[in-house]
C-alpha positions in Angstrom: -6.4 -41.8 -96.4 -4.8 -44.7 -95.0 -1.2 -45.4 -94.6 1.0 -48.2 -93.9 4.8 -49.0 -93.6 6.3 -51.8 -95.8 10.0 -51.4 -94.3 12.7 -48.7 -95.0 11.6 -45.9 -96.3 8.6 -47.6 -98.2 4.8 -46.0 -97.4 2.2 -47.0 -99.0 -0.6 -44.1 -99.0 -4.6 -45.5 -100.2 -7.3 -42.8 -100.5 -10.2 -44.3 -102.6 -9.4 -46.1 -105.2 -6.0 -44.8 -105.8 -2.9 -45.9 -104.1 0.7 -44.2 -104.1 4.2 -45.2 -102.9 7.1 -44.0 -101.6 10.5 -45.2 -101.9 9.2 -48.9 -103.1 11.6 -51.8 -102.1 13.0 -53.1 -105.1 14.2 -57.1 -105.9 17.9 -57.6 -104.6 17.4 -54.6 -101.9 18.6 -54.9 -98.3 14.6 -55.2 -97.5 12.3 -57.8 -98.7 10.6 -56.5 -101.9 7.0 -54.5 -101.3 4.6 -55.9 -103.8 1.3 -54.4 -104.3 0.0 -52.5 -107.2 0.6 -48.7 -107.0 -1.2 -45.6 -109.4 1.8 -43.1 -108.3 5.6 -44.3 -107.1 7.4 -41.7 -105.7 11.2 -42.5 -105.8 13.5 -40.4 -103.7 16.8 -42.2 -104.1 18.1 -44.3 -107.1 19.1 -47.3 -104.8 17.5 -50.7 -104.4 16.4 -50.1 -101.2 14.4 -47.5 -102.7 13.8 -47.6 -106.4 10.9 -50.6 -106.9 8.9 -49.4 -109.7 8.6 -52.5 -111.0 7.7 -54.1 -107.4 4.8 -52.0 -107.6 3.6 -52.3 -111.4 1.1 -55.3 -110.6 -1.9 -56.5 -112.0 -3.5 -53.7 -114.2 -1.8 -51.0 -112.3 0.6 -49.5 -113.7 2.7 -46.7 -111.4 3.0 -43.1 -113.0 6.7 -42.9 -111.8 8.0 -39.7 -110.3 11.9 -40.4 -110.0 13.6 -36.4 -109.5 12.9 -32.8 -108.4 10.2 -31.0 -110.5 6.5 -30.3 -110.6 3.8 -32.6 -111.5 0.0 -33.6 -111.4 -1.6 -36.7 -111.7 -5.3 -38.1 -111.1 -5.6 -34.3 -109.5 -2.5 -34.8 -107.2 -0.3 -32.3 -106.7 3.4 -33.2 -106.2 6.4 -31.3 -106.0 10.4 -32.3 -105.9 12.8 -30.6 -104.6 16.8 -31.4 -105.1 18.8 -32.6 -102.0 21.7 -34.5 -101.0 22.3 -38.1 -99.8 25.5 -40.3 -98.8 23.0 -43.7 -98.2 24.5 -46.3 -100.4 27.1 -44.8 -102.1 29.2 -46.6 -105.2 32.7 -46.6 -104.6 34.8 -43.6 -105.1 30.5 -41.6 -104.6 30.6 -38.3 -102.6 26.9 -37.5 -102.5 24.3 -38.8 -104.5 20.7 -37.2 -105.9 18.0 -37.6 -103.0 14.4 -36.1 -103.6 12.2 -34.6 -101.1 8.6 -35.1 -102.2 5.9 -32.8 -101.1 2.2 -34.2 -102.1 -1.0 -32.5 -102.5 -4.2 -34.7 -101.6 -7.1 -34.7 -100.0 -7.1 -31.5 -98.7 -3.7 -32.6 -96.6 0.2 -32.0 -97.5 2.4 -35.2 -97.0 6.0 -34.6 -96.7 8.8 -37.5 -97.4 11.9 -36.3 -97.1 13.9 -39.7 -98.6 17.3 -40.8 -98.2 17.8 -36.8 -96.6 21.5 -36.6 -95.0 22.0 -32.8 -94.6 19.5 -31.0 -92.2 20.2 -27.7 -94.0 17.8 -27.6 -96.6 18.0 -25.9 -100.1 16.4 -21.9 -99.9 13.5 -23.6 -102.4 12.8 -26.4 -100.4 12.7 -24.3 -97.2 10.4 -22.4 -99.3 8.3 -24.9 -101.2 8.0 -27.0 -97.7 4.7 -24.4 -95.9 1.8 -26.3 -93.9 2.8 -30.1 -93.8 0.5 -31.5 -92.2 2.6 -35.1 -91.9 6.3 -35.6 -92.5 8.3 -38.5 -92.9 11.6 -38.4 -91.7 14.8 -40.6 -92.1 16.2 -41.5 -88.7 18.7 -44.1 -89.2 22.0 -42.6 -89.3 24.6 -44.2 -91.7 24.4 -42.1 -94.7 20.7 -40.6 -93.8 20.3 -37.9 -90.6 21.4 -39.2 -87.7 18.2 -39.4 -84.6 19.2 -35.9 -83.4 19.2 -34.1 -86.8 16.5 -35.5 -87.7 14.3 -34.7 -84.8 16.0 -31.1 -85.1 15.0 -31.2 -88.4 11.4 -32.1 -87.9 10.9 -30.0 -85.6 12.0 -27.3 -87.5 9.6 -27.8 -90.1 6.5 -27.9 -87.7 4.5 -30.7 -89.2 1.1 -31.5 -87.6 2.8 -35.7 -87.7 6.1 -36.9 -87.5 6.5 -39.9 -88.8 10.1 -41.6 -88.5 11.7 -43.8 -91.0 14.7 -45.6 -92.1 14.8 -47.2 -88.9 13.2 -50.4 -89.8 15.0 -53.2 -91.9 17.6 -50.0 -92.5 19.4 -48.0 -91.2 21.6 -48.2 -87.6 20.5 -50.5 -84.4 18.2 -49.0 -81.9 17.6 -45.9 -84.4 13.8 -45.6 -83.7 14.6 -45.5 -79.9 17.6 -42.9 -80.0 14.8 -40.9 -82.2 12.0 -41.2 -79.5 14.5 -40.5 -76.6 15.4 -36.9 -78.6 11.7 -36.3 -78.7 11.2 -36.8 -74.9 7.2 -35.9 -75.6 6.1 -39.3 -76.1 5.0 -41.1 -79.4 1.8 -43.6 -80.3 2.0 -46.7 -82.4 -0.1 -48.3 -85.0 0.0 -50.7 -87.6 -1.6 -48.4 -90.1 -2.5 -44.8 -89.8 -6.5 -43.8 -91.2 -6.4 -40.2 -91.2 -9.0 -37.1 -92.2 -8.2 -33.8 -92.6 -10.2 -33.3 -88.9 -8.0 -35.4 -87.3 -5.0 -33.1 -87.8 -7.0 -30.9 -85.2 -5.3 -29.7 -82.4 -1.7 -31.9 -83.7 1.5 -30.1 -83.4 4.5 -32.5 -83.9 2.6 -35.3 -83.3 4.8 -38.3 -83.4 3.5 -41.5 -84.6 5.5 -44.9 -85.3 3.7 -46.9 -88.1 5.0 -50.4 -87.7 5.4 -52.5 -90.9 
């Protein structure tokens, strides 16, 4: 599989022919708009920044949209939601809004993306459902999503095989990325996209890698 960053929170996962999306940027967002044609958007927060289905319905693909906690297959994909919390964006007079993690079945490898996540204590089914991640995408920004220490606590926690940070990029509060890496302390590689194989998760434990957009 390959995966690349398009800002925010917004990955864009290619195995095959198939592509999915997470969080796609959406017209009048904070971000530019991510415009490419998707077979599965994953939508973890109903909020510009994160909502694009219709940034990602292109051409003769049209996205089978996954926008809340349940269980579903597609094209023999196996994703799960489970129901969290999130204060990014809130409306006037908003508490907490609806924030999805997503955990996703493919190619022999579970992907984590843990959205618009602002409370590190996680729900007794997601703490559950969430077993063998084998990459995790984690908000890092602050403002409304875990702030760079939770979030590394967080991720830690969880013992993915890849960290990958996000929310730090277009989003979320200055220097975010760096406050994130500094928690880490273990070091961190960088790459514009990320081509991975179940093989290569050999020997990973916490593995943090930046995908730039």
């Amino acid at each position: 599989m390959v995966i690349t960053h398009h800002g925010g929170q917004c990955f864009k996962v290619t195995f095959g022919d198939l592509t999915l999306v997470f969080d796609p940027i959406a017209k009048g967002a904070s971000l530019p708009a991510a415009r490419f044609g998707a077979d599965i958007a994953l939508v973890s927060r109903d909020h510009a920044d994160m909502n694009g289905v219709d940034e990602v319905t292109y051409g003769e693909k049209v996205p089978f949209a996954v926008t809340g906690p349940g269980e579903y297959e597609r094209q023999g994909i196996v994703i799960q939601g489970f129901l969290s919390g999130s204060k990014y964006g809130l409306a006037k007079g908003q508490t907490e809004a609806v924030n999805t993690i997503y955990s996703v079945e493919l190619e022999d490898m579970t992907l984590v993306h843990l959205g618009a996540l602002s409370n590190a204590e996680l729900s007794k089914e997601a703490r559950e459902g969430l077993d063998e991640i084998d990459v995790l995408f984690v908000p890092v920004g602050g403002d409304g999503v875990l702030s760079p220490a939770k979030a590394h606590e967080l991720a830690v926690s969880l013992e993915p095989k890849i960290i990958i940070p996000m929310h730090w990029s277009g989003i979320g509060q200055p220097k975010a990325l760096e406050a994130f890496l500094k928690e880490a302390g273990n070091g961190s590689e960088k790459v514009d996209k990320l081509t991975l194989k179940k093989k290569d998760l050999i020997g990973r434990d916490g593995s943090i890698i930046v995908v730039t957009p």
